[in-house]
Every structure is written in structure tokens, then in C-alpha cells.
PDB file of N, H, CA, C and O in Angstrom:
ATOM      1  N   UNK A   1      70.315 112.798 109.070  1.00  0.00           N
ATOM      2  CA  UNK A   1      70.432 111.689 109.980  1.00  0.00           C
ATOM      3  C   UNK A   1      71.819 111.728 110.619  1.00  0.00           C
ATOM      4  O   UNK A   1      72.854 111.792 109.956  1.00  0.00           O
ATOM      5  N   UNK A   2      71.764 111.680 112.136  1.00  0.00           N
ATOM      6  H   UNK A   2      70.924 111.628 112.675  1.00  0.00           H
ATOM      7  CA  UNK A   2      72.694 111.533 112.736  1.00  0.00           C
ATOM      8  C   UNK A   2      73.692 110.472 112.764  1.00  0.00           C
ATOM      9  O   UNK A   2      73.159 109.376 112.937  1.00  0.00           O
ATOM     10  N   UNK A   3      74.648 110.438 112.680  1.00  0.00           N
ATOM     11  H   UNK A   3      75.080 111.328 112.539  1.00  0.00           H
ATOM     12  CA  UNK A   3      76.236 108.900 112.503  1.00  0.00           C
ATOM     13  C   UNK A   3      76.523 108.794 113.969  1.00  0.00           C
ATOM     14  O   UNK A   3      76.733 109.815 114.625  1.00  0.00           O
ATOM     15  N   UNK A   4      76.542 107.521 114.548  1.00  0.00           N
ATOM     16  H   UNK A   4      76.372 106.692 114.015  1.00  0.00           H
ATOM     17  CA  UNK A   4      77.274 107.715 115.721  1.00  0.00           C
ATOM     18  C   UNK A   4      78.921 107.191 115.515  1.00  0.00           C
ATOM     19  O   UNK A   4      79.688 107.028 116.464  1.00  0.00           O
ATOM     20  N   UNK A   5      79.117 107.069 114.731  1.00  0.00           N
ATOM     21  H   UNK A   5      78.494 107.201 113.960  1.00  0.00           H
ATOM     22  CA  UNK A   5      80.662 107.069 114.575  1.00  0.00           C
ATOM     23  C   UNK A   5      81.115 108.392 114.602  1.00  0.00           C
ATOM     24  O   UNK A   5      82.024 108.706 115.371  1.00  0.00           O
ATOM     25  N   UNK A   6      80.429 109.454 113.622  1.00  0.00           N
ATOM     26  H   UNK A   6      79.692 109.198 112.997  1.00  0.00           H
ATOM     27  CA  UNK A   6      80.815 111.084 113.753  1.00  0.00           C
ATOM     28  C   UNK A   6      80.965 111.547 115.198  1.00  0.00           C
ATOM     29  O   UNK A   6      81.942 112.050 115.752  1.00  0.00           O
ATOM     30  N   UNK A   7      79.764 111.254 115.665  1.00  0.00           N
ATOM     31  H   UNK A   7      78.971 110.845 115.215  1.00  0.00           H
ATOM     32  CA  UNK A   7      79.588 111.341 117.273  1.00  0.00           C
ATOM     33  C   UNK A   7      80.377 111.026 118.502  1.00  0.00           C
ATOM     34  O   UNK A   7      80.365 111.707 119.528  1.00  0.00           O
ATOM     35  N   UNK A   8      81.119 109.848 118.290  1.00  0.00           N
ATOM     36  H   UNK A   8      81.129 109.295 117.457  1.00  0.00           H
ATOM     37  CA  UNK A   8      81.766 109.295 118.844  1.00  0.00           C
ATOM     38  C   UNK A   8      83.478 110.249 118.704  1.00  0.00           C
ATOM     39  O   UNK A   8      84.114 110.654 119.677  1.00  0.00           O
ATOM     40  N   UNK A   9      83.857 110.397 117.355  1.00  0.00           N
ATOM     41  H   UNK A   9      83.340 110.069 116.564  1.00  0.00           H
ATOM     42  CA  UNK A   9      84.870 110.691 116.910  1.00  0.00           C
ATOM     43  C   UNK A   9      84.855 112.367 117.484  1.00  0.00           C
ATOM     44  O   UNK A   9      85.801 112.665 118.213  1.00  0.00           O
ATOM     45  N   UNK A  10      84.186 113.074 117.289  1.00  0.00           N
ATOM     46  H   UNK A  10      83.417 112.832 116.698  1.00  0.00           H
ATOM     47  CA  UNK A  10      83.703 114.641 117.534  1.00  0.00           C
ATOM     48  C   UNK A  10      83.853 114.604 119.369  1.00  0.00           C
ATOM     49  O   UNK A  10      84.432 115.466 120.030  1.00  0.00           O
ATOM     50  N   UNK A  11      83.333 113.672 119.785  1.00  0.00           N
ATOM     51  H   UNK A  11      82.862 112.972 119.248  1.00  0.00           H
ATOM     52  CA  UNK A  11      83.457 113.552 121.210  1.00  0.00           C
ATOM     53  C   UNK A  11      84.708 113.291 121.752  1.00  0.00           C
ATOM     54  O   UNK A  11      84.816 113.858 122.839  1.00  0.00           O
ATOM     55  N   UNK A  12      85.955 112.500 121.353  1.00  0.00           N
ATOM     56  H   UNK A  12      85.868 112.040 120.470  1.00  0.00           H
ATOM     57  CA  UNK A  12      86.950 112.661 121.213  1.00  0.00           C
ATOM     58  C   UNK A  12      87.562 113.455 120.689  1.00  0.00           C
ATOM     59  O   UNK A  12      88.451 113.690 121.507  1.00  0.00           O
ATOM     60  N   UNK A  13      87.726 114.081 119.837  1.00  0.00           N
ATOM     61  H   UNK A  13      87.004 113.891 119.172  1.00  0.00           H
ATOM     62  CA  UNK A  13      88.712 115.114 119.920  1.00  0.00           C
ATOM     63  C   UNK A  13      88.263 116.277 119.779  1.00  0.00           C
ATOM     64  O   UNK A  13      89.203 117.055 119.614  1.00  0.00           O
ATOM     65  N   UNK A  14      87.022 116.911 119.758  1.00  0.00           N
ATOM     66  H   UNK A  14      86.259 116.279 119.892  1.00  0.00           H
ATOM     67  CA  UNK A  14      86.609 118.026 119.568  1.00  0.00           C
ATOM     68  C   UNK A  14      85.183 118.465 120.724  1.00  0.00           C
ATOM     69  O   UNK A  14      84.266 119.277 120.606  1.00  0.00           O
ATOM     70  N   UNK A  15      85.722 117.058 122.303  1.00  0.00           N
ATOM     71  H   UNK A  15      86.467 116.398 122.399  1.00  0.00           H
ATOM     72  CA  UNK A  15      84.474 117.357 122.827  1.00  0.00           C
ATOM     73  C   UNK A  15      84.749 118.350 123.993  1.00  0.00           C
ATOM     74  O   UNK A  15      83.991 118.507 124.950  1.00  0.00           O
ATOM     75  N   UNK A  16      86.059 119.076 123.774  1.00  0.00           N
ATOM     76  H   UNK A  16      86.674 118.949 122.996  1.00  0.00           H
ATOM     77  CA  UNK A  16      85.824 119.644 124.871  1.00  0.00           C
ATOM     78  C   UNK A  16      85.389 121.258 124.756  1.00  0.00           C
ATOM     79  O   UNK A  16      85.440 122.053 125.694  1.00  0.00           O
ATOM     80  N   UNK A  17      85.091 121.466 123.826  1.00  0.00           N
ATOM     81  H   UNK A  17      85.050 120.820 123.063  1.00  0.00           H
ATOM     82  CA  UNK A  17      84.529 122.275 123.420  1.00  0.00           C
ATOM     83  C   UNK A  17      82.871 122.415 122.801  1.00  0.00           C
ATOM     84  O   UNK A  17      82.090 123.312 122.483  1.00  0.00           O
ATOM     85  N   UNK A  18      82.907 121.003 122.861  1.00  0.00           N
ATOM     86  H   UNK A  18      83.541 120.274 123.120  1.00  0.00           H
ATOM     87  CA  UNK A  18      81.050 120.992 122.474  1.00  0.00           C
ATOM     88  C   UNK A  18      80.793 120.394 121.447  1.00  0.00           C
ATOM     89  O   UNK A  18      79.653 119.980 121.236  1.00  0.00           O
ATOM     90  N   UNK A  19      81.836 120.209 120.548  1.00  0.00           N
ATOM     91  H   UNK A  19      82.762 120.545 120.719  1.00  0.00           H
ATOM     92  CA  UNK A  19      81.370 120.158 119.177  1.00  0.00           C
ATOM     93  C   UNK A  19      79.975 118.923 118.464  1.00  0.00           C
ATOM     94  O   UNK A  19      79.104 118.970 117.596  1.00  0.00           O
ATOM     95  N   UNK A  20      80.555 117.804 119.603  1.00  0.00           N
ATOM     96  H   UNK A  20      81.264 117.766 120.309  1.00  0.00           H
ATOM     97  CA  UNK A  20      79.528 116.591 119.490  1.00  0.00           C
ATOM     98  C   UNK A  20      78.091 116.951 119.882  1.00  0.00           C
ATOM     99  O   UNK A  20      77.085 116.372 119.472  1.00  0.00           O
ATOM    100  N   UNK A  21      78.132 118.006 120.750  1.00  0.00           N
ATOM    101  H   UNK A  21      78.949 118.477 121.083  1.00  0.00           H
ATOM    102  CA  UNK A  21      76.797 118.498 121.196  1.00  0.00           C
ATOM    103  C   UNK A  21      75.640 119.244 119.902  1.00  0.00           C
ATOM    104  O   UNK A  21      74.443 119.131 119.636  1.00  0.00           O
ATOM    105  N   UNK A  22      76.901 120.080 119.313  1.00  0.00           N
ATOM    106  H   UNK A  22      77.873 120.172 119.529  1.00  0.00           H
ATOM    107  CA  UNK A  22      76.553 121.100 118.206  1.00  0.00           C
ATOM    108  C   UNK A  22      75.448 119.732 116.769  1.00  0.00           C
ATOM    109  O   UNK A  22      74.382 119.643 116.161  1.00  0.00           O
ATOM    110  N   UNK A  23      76.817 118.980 117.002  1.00  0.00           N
ATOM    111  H   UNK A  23      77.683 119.052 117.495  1.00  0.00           H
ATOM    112  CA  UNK A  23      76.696 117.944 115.370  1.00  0.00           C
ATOM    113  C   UNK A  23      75.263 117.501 116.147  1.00  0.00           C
ATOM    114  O   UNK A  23      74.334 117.635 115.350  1.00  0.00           O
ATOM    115  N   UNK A  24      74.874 117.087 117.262  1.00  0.00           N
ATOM    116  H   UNK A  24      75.629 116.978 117.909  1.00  0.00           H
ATOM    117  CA  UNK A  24      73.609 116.254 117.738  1.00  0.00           C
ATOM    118  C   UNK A  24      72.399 117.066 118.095  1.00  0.00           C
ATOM    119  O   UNK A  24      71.396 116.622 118.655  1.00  0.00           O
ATOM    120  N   UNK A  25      72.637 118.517 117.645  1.00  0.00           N
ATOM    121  H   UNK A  25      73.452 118.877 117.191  1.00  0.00           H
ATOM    122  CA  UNK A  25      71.175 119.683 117.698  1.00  0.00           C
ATOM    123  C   UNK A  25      71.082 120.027 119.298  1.00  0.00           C
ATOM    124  O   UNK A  25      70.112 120.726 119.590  1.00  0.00           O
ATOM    125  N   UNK A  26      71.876 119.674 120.300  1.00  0.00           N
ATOM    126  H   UNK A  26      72.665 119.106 120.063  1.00  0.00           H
ATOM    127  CA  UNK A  26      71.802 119.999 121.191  1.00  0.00           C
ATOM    128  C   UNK A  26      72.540 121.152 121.671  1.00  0.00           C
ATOM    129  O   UNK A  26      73.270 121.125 122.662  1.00  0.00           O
ATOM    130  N   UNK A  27      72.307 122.273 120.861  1.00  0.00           N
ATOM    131  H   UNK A  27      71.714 122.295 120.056  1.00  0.00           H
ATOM    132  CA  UNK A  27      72.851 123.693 121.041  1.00  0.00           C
ATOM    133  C   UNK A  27      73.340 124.230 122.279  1.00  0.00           C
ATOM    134  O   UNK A  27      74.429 124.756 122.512  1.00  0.00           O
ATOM    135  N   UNK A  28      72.142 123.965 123.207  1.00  0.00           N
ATOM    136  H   UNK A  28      71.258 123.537 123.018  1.00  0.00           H
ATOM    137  CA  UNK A  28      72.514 125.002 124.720  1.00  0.00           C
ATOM    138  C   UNK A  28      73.803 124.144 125.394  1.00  0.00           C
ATOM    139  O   UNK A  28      74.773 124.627 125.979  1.00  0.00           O
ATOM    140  N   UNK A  29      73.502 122.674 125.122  1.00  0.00           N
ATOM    141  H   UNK A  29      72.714 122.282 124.647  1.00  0.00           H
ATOM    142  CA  UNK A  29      74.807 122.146 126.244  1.00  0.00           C
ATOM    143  C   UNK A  29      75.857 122.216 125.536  1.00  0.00           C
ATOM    144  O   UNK A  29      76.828 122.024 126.268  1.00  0.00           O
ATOM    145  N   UNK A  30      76.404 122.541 123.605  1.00  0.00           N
ATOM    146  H   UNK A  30      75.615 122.697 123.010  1.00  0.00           H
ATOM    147  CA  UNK A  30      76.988 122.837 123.319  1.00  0.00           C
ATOM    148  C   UNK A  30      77.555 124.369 123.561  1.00  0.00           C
ATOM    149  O   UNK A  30      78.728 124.739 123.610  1.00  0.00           O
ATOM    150  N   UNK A  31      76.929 124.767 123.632  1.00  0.00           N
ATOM    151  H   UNK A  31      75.976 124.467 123.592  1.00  0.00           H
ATOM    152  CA  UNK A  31      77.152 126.212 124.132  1.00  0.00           C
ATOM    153  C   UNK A  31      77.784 126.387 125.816  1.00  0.00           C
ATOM    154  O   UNK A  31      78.786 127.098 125.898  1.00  0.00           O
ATOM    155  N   UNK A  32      77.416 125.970 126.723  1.00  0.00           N
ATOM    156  H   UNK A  32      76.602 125.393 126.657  1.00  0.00           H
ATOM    157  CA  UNK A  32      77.909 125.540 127.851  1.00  0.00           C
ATOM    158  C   UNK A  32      79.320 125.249 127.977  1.00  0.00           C
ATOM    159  O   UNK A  32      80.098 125.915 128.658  1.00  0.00           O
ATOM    160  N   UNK A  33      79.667 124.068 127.186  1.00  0.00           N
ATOM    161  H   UNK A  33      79.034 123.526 126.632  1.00  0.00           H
ATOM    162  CA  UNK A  33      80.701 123.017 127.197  1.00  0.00           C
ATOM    163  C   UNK A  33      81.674 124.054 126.377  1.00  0.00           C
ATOM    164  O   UNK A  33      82.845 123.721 126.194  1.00  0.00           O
ATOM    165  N   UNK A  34      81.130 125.464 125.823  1.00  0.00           N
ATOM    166  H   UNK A  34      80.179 125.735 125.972  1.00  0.00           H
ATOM    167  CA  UNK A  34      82.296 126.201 124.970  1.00  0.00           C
ATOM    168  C   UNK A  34      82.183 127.013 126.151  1.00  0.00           C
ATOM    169  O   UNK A  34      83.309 126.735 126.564  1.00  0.00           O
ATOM    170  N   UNK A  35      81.745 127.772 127.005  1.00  0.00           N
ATOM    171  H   UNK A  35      80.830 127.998 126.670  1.00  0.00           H
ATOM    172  CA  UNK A  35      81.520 128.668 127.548  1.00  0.00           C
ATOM    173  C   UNK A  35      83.029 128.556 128.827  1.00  0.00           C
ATOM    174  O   UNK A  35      83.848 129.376 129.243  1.00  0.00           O
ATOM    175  N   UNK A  36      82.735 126.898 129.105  1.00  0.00           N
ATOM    176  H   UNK A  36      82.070 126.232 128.767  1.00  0.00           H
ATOM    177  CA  UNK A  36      83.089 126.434 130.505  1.00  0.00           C
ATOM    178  C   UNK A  36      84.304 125.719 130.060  1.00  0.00           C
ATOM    179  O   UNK A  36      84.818 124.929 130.851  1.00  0.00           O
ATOM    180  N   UNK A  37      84.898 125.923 128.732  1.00  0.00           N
ATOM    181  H   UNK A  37      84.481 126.566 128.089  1.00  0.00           H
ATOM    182  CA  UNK A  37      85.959 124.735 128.286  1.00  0.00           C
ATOM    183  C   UNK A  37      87.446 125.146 129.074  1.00  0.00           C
ATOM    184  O   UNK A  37      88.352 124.327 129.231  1.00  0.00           O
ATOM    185  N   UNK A  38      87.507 126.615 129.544  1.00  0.00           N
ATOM    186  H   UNK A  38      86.771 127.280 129.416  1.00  0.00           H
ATOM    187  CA  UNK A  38      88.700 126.872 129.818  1.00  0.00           C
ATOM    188  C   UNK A  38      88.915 126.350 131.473  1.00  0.00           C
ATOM    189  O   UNK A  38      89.678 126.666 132.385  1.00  0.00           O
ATOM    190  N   UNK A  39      87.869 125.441 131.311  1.00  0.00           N
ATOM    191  H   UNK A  39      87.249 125.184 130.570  1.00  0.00           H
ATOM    192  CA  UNK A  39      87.837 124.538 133.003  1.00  0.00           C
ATOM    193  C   UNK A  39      88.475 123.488 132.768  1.00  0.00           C
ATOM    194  O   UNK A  39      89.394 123.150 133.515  1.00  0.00           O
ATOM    195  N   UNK A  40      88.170 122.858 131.833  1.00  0.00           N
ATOM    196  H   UNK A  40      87.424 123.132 131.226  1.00  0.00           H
ATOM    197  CA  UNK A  40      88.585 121.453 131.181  1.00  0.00           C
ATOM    198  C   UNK A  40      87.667 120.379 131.851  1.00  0.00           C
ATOM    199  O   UNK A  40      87.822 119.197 131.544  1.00  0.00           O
ATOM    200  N   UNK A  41      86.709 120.756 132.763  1.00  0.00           N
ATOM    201  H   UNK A  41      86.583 121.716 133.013  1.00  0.00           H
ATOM    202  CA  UNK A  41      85.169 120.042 132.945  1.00  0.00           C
ATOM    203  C   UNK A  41      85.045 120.013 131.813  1.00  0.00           C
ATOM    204  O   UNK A  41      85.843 119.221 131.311  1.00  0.00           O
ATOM    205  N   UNK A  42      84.303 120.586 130.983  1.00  0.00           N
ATOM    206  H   UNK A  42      83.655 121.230 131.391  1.00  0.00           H
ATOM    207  CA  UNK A  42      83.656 119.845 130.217  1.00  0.00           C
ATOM    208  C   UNK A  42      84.336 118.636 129.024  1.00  0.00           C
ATOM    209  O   UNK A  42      83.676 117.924 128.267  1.00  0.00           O
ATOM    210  N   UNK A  43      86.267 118.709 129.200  1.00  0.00           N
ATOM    211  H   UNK A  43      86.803 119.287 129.815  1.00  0.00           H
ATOM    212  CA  UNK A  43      86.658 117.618 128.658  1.00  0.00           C
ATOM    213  C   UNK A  43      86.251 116.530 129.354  1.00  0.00           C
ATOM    214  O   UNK A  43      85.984 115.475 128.778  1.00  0.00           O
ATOM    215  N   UNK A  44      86.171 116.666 130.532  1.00  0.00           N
ATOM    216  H   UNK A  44      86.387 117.523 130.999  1.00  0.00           H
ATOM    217  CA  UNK A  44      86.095 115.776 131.580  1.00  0.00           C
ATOM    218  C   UNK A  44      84.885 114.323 130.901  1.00  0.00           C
ATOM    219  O   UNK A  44      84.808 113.114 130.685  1.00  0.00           O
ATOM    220  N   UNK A  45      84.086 115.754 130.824  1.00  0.00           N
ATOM    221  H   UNK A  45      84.148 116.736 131.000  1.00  0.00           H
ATOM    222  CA  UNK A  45      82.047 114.751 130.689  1.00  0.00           C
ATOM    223  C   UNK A  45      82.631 114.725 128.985  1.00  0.00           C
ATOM    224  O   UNK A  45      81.985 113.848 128.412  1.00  0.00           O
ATOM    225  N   UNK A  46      83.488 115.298 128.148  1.00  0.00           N
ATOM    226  H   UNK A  46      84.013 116.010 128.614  1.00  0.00           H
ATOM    227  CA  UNK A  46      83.085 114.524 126.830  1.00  0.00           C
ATOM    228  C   UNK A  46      84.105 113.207 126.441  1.00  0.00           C
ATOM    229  O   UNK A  46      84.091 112.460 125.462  1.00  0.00           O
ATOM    230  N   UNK A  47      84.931 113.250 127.553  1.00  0.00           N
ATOM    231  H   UNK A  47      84.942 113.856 128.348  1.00  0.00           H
ATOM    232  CA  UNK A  47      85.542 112.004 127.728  1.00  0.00           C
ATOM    233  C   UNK A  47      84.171 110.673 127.646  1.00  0.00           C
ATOM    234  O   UNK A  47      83.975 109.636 127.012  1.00  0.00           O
ATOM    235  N   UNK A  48      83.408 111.543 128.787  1.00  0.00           N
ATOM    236  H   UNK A  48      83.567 112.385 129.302  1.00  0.00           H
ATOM    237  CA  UNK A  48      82.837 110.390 129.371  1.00  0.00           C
ATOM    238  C   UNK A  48      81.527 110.120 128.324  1.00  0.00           C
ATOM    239  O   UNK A  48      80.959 109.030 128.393  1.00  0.00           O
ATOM    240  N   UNK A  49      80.999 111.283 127.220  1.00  0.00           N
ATOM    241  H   UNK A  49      81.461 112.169 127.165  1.00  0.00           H
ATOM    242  CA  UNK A  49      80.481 111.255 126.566  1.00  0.00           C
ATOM    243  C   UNK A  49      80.756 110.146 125.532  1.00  0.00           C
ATOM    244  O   UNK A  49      80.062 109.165 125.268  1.00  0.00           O
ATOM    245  N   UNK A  50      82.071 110.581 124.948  1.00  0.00           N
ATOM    246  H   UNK A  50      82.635 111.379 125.162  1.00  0.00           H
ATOM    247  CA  UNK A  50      82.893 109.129 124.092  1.00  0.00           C
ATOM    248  C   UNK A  50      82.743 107.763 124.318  1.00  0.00           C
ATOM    249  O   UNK A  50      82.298 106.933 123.526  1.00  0.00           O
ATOM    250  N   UNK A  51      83.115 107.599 125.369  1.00  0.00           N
ATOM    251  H   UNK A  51      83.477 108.274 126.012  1.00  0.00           H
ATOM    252  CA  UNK A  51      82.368 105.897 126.057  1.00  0.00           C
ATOM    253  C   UNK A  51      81.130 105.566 126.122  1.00  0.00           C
ATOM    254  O   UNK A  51      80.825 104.414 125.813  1.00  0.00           O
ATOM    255  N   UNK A  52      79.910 106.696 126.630  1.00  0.00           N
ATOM    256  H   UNK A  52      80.157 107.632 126.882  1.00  0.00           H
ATOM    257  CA  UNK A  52      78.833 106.068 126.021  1.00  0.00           C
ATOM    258  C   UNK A  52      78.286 105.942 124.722  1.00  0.00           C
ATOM    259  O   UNK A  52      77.348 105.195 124.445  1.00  0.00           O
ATOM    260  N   UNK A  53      78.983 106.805 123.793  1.00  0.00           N
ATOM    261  H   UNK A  53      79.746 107.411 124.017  1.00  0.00           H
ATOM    262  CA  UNK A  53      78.737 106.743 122.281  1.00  0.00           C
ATOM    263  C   UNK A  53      79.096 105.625 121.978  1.00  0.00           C
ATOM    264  O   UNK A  53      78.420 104.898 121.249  1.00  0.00           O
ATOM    265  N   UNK A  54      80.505 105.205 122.610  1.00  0.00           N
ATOM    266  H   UNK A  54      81.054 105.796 123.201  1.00  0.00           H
ATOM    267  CA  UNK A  54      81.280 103.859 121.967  1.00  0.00           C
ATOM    268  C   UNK A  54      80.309 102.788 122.014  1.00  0.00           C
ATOM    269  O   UNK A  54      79.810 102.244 121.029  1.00  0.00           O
ATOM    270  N   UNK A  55      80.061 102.507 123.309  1.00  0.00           N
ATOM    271  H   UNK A  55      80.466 102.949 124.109  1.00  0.00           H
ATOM    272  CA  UNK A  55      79.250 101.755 124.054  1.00  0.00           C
ATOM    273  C   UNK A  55      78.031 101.940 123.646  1.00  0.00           C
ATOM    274  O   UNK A  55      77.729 100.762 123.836  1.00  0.00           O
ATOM    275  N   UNK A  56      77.204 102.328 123.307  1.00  0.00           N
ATOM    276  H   UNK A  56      77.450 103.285 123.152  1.00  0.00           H
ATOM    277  CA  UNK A  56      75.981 102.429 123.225  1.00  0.00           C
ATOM    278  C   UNK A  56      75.377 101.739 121.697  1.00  0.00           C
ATOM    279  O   UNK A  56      75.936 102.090 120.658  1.00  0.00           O
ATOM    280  N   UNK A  57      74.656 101.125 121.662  1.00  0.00           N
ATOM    281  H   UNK A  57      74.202 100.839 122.506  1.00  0.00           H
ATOM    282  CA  UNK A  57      73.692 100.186 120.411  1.00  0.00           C
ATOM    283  C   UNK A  57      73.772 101.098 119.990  1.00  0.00           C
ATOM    284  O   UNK A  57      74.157 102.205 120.367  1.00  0.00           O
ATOM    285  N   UNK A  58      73.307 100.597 118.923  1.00  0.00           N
ATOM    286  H   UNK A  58      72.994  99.698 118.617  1.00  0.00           H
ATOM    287  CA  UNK A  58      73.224 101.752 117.112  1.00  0.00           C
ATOM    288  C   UNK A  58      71.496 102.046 117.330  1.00  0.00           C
ATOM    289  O   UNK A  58      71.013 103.006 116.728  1.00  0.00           O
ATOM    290  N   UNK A  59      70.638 101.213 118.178  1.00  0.00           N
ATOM    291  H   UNK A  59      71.031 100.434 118.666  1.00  0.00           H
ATOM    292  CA  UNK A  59      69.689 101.444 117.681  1.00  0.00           C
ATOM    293  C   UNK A  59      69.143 102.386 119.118  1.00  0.00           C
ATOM    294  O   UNK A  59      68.084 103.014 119.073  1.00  0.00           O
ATOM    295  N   UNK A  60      69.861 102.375 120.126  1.00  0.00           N
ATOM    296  H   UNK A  60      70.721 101.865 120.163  1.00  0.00           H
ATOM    297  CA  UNK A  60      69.559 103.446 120.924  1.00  0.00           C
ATOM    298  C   UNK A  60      70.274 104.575 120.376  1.00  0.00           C
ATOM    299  O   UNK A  60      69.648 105.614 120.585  1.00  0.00           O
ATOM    300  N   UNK A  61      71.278 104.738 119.797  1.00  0.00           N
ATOM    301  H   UNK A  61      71.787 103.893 119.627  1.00  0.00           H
ATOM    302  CA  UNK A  61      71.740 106.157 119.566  1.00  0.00           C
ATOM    303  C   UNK A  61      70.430 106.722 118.287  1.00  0.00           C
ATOM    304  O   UNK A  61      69.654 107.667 118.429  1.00  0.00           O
ATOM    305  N   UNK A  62      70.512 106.044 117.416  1.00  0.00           N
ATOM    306  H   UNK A  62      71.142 105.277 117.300  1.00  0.00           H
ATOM    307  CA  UNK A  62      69.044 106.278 116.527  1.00  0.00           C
ATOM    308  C   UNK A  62      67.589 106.441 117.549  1.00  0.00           C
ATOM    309  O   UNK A  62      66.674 107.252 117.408  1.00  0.00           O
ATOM    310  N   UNK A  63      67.702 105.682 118.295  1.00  0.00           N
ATOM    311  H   UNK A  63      68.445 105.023 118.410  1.00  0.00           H
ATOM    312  CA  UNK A  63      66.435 106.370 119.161  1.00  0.00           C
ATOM    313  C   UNK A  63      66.293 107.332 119.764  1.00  0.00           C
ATOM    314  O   UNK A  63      65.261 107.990 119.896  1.00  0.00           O
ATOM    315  N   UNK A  64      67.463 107.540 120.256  1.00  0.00           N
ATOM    316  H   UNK A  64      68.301 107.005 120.149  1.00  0.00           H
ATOM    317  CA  UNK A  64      67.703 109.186 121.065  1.00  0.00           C
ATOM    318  C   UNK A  64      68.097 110.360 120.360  1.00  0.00           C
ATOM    319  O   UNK A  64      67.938 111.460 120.888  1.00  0.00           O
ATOM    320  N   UNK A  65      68.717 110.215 118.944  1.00  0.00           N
ATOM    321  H   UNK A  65      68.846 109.321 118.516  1.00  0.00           H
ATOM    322  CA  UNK A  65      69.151 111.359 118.034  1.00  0.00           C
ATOM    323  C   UNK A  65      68.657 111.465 116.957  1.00  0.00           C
ATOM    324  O   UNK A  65      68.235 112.528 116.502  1.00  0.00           O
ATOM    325  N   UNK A  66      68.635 110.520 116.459  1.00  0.00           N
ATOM    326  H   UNK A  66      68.978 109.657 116.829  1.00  0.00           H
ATOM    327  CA  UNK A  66      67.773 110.460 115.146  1.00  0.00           C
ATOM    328  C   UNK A  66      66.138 110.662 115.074  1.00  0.00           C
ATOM    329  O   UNK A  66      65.484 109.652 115.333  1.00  0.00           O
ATOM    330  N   UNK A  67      65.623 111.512 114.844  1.00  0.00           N
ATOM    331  H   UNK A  67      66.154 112.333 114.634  1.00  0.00           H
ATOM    332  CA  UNK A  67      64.296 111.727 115.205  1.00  0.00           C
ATOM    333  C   UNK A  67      63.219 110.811 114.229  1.00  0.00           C
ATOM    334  O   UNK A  67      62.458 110.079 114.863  1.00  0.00           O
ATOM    335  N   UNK A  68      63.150 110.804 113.370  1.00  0.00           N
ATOM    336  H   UNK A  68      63.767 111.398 112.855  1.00  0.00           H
ATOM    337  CA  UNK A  68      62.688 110.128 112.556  1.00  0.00           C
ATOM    338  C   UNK A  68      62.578 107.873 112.583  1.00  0.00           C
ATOM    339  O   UNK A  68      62.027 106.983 111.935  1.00  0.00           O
ATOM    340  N   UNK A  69      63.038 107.942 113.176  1.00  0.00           N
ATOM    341  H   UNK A  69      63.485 108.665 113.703  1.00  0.00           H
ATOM    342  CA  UNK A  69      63.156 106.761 113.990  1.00  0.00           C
ATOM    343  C   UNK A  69      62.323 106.792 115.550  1.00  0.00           C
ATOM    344  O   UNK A  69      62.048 105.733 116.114  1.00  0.00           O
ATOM    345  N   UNK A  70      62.191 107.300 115.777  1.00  0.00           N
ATOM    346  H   UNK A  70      62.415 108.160 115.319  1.00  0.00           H
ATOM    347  CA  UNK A  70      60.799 107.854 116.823  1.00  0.00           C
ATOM    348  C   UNK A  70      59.903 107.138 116.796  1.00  0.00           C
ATOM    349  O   UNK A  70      58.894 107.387 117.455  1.00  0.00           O
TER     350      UNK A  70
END
């Protein structure tokens, strides 16, 4: 089961490289966001990733990551 505090935290300091992507099974855009990091785009979107983690209900992040809650 996915944490969105991990999520949140991973997206801050480890999102510009993907890592929040990796922890959330979303491989390819993690892979991307490592591919493209020496742009610093993709710090850009995990900035922006961080705020909607922050922001976002507990029970939508469980709806969208957590599968089992489905």
C-alpha cells in the first residue's frame, strides 16, 4: 500500500529524478523524468507534483494509487 506522505516527501526531494514516480509503479514516467533530469523540467513538474500530493485528500490519493481500494 501506497503512503502519500512518502509520496509527497520523494516528490520533494528526490522528484527530479523520478523517484516518486518509481515508489507509485509508474515506471515509464519515472524513467522519463531520469532520462530528461539534466533539463531540470522534470524538477519543474515534480515541484508541481508535490503540491498536488500535498493538496490532494487521502482518499483520492488511495483511489488513484492504491489499487485495492478500487
Amino acid at each position: 500500500m501506497k503512503n502519500k506522505l512518502t509520496a509527497t516527501v520523494l516528490a520533494l526531494f528526490l522528484g527530479g529524478i523520478g523517484f516518486h514516480h518509481f515508489y507509485l509503479g509508474q515506471t515509464k514516467r519515472g524513467l522519463i523524468y531520469l532520462i530528461f533530469c539534466w533539463t531540470l523540467l522534470p524538477t519543474l513538474f515534480a515541484l508541481y507534483d508535490f503540491l498536488v500530493f500535498l493538496f490532494m485528500s487521502e482518499d483520492t490519493f488511495n483511489r488513484k494509487y492504491n489499487y485495492m481500494f478500487r
